[in-house]
C-alpha positions as a printed Julia matrix, in Angstrom:
496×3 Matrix{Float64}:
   0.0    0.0     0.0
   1.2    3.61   -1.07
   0.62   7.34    0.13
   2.08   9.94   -0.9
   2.98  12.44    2.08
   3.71  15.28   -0.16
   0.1   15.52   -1.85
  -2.7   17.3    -0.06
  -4.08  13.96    0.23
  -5.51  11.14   -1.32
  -9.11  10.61   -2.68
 -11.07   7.85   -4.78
 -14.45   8.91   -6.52
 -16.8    5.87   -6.94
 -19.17   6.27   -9.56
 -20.81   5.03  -12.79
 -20.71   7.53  -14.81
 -17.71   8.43  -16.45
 -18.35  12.12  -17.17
 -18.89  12.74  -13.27
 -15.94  11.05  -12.41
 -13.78  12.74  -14.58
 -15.1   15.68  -13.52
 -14.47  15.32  -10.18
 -10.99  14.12  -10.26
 -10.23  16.71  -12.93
 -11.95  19.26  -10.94
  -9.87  18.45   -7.34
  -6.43  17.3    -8.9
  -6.24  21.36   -9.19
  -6.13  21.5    -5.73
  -3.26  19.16   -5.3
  -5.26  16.1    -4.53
  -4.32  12.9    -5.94
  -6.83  11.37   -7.1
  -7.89   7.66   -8.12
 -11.2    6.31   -9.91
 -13.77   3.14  -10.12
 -16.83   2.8   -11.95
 -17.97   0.39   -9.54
 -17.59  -1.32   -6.16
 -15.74  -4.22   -7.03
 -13.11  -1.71   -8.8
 -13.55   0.4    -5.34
 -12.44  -2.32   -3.23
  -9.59  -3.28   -5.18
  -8.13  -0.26   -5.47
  -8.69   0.28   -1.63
  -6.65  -2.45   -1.19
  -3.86  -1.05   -3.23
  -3.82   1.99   -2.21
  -4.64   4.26    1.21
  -7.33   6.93    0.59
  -8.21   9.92    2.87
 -11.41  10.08    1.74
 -13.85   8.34   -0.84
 -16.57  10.3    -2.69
 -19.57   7.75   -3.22
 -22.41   7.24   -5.57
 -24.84   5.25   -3.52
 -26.56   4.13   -6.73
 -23.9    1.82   -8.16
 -24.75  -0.99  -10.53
 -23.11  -4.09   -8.75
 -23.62  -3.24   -4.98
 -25.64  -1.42   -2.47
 -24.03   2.46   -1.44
 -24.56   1.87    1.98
 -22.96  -1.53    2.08
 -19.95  -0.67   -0.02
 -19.45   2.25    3.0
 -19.28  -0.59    5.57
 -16.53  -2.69    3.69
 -14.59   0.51    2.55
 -14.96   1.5     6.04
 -13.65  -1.86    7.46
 -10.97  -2.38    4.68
  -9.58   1.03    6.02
 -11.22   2.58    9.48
  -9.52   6.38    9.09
 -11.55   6.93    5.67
 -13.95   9.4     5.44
 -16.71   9.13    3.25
 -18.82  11.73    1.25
 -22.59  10.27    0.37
 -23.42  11.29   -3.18
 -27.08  10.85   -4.11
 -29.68  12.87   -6.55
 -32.7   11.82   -4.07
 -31.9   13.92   -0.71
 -35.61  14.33    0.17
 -36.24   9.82   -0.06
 -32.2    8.74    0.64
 -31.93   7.11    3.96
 -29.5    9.67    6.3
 -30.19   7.91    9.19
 -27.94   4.46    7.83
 -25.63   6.59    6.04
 -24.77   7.75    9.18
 -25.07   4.71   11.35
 -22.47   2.92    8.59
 -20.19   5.91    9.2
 -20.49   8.35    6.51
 -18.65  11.7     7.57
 -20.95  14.09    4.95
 -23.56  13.81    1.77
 -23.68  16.26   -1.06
 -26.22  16.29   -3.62
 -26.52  15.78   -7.31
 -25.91  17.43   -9.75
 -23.51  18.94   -7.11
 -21.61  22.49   -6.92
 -18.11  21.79   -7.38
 -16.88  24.84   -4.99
 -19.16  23.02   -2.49
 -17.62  19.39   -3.36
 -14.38  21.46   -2.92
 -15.55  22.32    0.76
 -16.67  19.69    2.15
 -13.32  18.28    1.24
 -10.91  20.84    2.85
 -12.96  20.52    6.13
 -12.58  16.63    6.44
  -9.32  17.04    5.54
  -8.08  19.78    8.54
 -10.2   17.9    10.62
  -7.76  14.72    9.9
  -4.55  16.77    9.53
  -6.19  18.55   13.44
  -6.72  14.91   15.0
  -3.14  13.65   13.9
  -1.12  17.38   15.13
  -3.49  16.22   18.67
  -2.27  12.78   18.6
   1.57  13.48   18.64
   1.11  16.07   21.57
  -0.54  13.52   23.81
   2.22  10.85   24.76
  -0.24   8.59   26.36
  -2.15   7.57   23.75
  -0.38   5.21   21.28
  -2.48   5.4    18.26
  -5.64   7.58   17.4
  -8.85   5.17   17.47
 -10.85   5.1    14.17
 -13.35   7.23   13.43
 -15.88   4.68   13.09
 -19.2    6.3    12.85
 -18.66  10.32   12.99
 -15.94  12.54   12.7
 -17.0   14.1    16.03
 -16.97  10.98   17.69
 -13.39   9.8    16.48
 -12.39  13.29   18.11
 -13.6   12.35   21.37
 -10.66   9.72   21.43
  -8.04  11.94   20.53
  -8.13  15.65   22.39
  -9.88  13.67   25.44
  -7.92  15.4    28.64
  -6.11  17.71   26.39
  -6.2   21.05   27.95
  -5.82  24.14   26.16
  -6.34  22.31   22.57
  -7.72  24.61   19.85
 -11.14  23.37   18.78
 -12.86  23.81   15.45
 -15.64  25.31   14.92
 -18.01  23.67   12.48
 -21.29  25.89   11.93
 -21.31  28.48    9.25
 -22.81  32.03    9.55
 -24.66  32.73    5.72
 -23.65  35.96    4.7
 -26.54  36.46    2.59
 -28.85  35.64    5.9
 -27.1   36.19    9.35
 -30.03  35.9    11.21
 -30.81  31.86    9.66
 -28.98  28.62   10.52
 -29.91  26.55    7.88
 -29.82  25.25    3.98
 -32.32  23.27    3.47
 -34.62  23.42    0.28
 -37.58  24.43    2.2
 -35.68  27.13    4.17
 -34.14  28.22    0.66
 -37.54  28.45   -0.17
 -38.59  30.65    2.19
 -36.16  32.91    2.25
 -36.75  33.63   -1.89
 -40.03  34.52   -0.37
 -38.14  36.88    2.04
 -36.16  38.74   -0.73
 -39.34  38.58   -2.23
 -41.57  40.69   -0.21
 -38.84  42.61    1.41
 -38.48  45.06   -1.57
 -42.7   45.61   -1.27
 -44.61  47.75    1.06
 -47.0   44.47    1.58
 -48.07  43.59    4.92
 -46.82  40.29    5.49
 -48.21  37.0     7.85
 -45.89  34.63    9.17
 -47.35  31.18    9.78
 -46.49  27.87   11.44
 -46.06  25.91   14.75
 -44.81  27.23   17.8
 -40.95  27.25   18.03
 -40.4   27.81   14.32
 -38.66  30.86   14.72
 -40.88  33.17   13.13
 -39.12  36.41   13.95
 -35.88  35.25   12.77
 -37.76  35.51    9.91
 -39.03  38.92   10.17
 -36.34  40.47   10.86
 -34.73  40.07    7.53
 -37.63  41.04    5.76
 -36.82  44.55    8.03
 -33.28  44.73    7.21
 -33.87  43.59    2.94
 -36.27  46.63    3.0
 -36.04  50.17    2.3
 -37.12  50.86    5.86
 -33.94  49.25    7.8
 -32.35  52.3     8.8
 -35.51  52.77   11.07
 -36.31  51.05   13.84
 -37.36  46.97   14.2
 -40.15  47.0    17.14
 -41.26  43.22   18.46
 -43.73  42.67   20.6
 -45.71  39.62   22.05
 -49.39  39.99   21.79
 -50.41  36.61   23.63
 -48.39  37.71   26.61
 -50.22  41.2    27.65
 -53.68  41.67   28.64
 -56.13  44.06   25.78
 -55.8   46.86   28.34
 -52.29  46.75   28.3
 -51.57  46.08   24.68
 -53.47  48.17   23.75
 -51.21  51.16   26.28
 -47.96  49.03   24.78
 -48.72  49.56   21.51
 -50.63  53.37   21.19
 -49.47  54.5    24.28
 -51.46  57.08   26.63
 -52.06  60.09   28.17
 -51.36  61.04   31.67
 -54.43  59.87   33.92
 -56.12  57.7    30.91
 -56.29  55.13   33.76
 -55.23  54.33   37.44
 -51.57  54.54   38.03
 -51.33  56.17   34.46
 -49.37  59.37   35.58
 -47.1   60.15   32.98
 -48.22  60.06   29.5
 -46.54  57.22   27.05
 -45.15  56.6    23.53
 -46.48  53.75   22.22
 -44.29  50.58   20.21
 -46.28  52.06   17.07
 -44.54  55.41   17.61
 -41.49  53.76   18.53
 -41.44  52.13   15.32
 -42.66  54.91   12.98
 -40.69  54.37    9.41
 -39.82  51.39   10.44
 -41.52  47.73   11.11
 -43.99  46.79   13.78
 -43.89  42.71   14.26
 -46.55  41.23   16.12
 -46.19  37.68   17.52
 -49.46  35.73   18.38
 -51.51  38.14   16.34
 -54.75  35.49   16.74
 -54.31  36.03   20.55
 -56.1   39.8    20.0
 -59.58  40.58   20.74
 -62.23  41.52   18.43
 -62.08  45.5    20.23
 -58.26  45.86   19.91
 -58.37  44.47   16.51
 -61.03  47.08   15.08
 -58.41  49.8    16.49
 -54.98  47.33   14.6
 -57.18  47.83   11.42
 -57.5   51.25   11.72
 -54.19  51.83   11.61
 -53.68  49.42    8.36
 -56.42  51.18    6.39
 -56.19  54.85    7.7
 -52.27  54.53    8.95
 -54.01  56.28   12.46
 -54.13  55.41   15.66
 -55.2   57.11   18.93
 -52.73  57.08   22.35
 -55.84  55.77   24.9
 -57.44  58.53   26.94
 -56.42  60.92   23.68
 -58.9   62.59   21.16
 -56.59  63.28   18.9
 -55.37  60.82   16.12
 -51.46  60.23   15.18
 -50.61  59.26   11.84
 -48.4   56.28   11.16
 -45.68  55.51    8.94
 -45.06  51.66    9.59
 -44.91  48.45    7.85
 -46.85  45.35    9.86
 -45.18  42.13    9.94
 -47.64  39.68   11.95
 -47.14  36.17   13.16
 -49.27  32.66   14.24
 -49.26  29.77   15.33
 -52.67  29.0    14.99
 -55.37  29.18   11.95
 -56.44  32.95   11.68
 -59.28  31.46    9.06
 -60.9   29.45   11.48
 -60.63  31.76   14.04
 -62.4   34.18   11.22
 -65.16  31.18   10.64
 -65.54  30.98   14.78
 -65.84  34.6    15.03
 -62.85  35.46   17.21
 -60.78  37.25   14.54
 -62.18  40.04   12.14
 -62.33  38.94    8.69
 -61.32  42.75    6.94
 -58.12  42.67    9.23
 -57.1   39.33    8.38
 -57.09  40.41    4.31
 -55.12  43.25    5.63
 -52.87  41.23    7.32
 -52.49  38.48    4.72
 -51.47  40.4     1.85
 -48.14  38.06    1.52
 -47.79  34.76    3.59
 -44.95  32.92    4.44
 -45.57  29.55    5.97
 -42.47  28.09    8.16
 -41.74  24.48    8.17
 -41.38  22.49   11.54
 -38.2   21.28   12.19
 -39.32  17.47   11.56
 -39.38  18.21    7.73
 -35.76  20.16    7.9
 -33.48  16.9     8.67
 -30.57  18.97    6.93
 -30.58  21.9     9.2
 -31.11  19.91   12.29
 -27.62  19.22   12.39
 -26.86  22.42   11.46
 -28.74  24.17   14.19
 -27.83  21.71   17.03
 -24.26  22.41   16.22
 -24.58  26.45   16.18
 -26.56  25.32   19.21
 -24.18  23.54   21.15
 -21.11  26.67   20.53
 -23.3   29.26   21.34
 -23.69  27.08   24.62
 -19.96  26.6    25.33
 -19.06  30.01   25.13
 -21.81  30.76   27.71
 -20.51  28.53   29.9
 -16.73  27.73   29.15
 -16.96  24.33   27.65
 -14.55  22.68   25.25
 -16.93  20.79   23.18
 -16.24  19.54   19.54
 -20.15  18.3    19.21
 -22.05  14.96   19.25
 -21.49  11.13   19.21
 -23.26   9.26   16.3
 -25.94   8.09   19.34
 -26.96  11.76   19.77
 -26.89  12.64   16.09
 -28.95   9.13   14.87
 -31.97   9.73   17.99
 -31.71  13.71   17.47
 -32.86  13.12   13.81
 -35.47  10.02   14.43
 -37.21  12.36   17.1
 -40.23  14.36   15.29
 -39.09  17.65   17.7
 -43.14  18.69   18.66
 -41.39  21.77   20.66
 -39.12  22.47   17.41
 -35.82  24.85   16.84
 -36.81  25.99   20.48
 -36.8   22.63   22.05
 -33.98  21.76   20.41
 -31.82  24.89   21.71
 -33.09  24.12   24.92
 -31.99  20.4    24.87
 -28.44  21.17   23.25
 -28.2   24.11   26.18
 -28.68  21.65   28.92
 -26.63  18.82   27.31
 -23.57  21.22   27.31
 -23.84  21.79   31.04
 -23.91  18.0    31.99
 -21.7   17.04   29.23
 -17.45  16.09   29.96
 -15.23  17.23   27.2
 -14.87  16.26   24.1
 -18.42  15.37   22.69
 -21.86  15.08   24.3
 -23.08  11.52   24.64
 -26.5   10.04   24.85
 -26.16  10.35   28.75
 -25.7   14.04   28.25
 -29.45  14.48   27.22
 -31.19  11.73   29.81
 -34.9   13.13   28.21
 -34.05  12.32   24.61
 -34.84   8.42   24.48
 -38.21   9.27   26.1
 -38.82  11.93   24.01
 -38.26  10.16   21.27
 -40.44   6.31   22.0
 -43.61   9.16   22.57
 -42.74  11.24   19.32
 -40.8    9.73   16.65
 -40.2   11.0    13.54
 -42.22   9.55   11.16
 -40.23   7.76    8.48
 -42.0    4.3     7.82
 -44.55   3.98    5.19
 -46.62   2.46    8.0
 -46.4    5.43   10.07
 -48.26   7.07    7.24
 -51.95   7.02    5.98
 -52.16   4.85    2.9
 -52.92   7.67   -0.1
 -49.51   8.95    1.39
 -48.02   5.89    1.69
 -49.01   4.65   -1.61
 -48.04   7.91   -3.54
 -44.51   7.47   -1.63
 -44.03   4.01   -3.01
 -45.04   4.46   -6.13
 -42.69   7.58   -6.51
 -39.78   5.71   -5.2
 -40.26   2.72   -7.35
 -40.22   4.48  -10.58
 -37.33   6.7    -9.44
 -35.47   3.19   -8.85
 -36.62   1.74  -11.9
 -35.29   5.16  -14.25
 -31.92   4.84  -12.4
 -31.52   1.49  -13.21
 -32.68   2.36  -17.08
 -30.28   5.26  -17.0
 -32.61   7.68  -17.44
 -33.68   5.9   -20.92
 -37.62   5.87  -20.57
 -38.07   2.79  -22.91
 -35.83   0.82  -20.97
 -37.37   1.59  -17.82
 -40.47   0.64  -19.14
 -39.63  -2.56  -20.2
 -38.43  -2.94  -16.84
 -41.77  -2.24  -15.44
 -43.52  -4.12  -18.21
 -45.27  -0.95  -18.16
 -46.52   0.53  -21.47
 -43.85   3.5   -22.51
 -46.45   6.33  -22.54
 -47.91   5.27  -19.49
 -44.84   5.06  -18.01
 -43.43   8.55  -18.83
 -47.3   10.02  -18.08
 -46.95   8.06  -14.55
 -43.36   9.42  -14.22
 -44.29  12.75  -14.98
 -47.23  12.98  -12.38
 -45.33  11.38   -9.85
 -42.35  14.19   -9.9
 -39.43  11.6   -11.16
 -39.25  12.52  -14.67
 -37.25  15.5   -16.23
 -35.67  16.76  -19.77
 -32.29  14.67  -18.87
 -34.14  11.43  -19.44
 -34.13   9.84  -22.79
 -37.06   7.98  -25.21
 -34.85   5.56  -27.02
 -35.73   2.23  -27.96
């Protein structure tokens, strides 16, 4: 077996397509990698046998053997390999056994080279960290595999090792400080936010409690053309009418008992600026007829005034809860909900954002250990594989609050499944629902059927009359089923 010390290191690219490994090898070989290549896993485990690898990049559809058990014997053949998943299906592929066989990261196809690139250079300081650790600590003879995590390899090697420099692995956006996250749906909300930012539109914010609906918001402030005024938050579920109503308008001196000064309200605090109201469907019917006013007329009245203020403000309002069947019921006005909901922008819960989970928990768990002085690298493959089977009712806010308290009982390096005592019975009372059995059947069936022709078109090749013999499925029928299902696009071919 052969390395080459000199070389920023050494990577294989398993794949069956000879255009995207080319293209990666071509594409990384100008960063000094050396790189090696196999169309397929027996060629893959040959060549791992020749030859030590830093790190493979793998197709997990390959034509002679199953992704996730190629990982295991690549992983086996040679424990200190990292792997990088490769897979064109991110919302169906299975991230919880990718994981569990020891995968380090997954990209996406077709994939950003600069990203490819990346993910790359951080395994590869990460390895280049743990063995600088390893000669500095004269008691350990060898550094232990990293056999299901790069976290939890790490635990092995800086364990005791006071003073060592820790890297951080969560990344601020530039684009959006204010988000942790990259998910599709999150992308997809915030093309929303650039969206309506550049309008004067009111906008509603919808979704389940612990979304993080203001982190939202603010954004849609600072994208605007009012962000050098003032950003003015308030919780409408916590205050009473009576006192909303003085927190928001303000008053005059002796408009009530104990009122002896008079008061600027939030909406004059906020005047060019943005007024966000959280639990908007918390308001009464009488405050609400005075919120509309000041949509409609852009007036409002301090209480115990006769006068009438103008203002200049943008609303930004949130929910958790349906504002049209609160309108059916009778407990929200109908003409200030169309005021309201002249843009919406509906948050997903954290269950359906498996990609920023990690994400988050991570910017979780730093945030935590600078609070409180910890030297914590992150979390064992135990943590990571329950944290994303658990269905998170309490979302991004229950899972700050779990990392938070983790970090406090958790002992240098990593935090273990001991760290967060709550989490297994958390998670028998809400998993995450992943089984087609978990599901009701039209869901189930649709999620079958969608997976099965996706499965049937990779093996094809993308070549629609193939797949349909495959299927013993009539061509057109097959492409019309294809089509409705989501799983066919321009790439694929008709020939016979």
């Amino acid at each position: 077996m052969s390395s080459n010390t000199e070389s920023r290191g050494h990577i294989i690219v398993i794949d069956d397509y000879d255009h995207i490994r080319s293209t990666f090898a071509s594409y990384l070989e100008n960063f000094g990698y050396q790189v090696k290549m196999a169309k397929d896993g027996t060629e893959a485990k040959t060549l791992v046998e020749e030859s030590i690898f830093d790190i493979a990049i793998l197709d997990v559809c390959l034509p002679d053997v199953n992704g996730l058990d190629l990982l295991d014997e690549l992983k086996q053949a040679q424990p200190s390999l990292e792997v990088i998943i490769c897979t064109g299906h991110t919302e169906d592929y299975d991230f919880f056994g990718a994981i569990k066989a020891g995968a380090a990261d997954w990209i996406s196809k077709p994939c950003k080279l600069p990203e490819l690139h990346a993910k790359v250079e951080r395994i590869r300081k990460e390895q280049q960290h743990l063995q600088e650790l390893s000669k500095k600590n004269h008691e350990l003879e060898q550094i232990k595999t990293e056999t299901d995590h790069v976290l939890k390899g790490m635990k092995s090697v800086i364990q005791n090792q006071d003073g060592a420099e820790i890297q951080r692995r969560s990344k601020i956006r530039e684009d959006f400080p204010e988000i942790i996250g990259d998910s599709d749906k999150i992308e997809s909300v915030l093309g929303l936010v650039r969206l309506v930012s550049k309008t004067k539109s009111s906008v509603l914010i919808t979704g389940v409690s612990g979304t993080g609906k203001e982190m939202i918001a603010r954004p849609i402030h600072r994208l605007s053309a009012r962000t050098s005024f003032p950003f003015v938050p308030i919780n409408c579920g916590a205050l009473t009418e009576t006192l909303l109503e003085s927190e928001l308008f303000g008053h005059e001196r002796g408009a009530f008992t104990g009122a002896n000064t008079e008061k600027m309200g939030l909406v004059e605090e906020a005047e060019g600026g943005t007024l966000f109201l959280d639990e908007i469907g918390e308001t009464t019917p009488q405050f609400q007829v005075k919120l509309h006013r000041v949509l409609q007329e852009g007036e409002f009245r301090r209480v115990g005034s006769t006068k009438n203020k103008h203002a200049d403000i943008r609303i930004i309002a949130a929910t958790n809860v349906s504002l049209e069947d609160n309108v059916h019921k009778g407990t929200f006005r109908e003409d200030l909900y169309y005021r309201l909901n002249q843009f919406r922008i509906m948050l997903p819960p954290l269950r359906e954002r498996s990609n920023d989970l990690l994400l988050l928990s991570q910017y979780f768990l730093e945030m935590a250990c600078t609070e409180f002085s910890k030297e914590l690298v992150g979390f064992s493959s135990e943590v990571t594989e329950k944290f994303l089977r658990y269905s998170w009712p309490g979302n991004v806010r229950e899972l700050e609050n779990m990392v938070t308290q983790a970090v406090i009982l958790a002992t240098p390096p990593t935090v273990e499944l001991c760290d967060v005592p709550t989490l297994i019975d958390k998670l028998h009372k809400n998993p995450r629902k992943t089984r087609l059995s978990d599901k009701p059947f039209s869901e189930a069936k649709n999620e079958f059927e969608r997976k099965y022709f996706q499965n049937v078109l990779d093996r094809a090749k993308g070549n629609i009359s193939a797949a349909s013999r495959l299927s013993k499925i009539d061509r057109k029928q097959f492409r019309e089923k294809a089509k409705k299902l989501g799983v066919y696009g321009t790439s694929y071919t008709e020939q016979t």
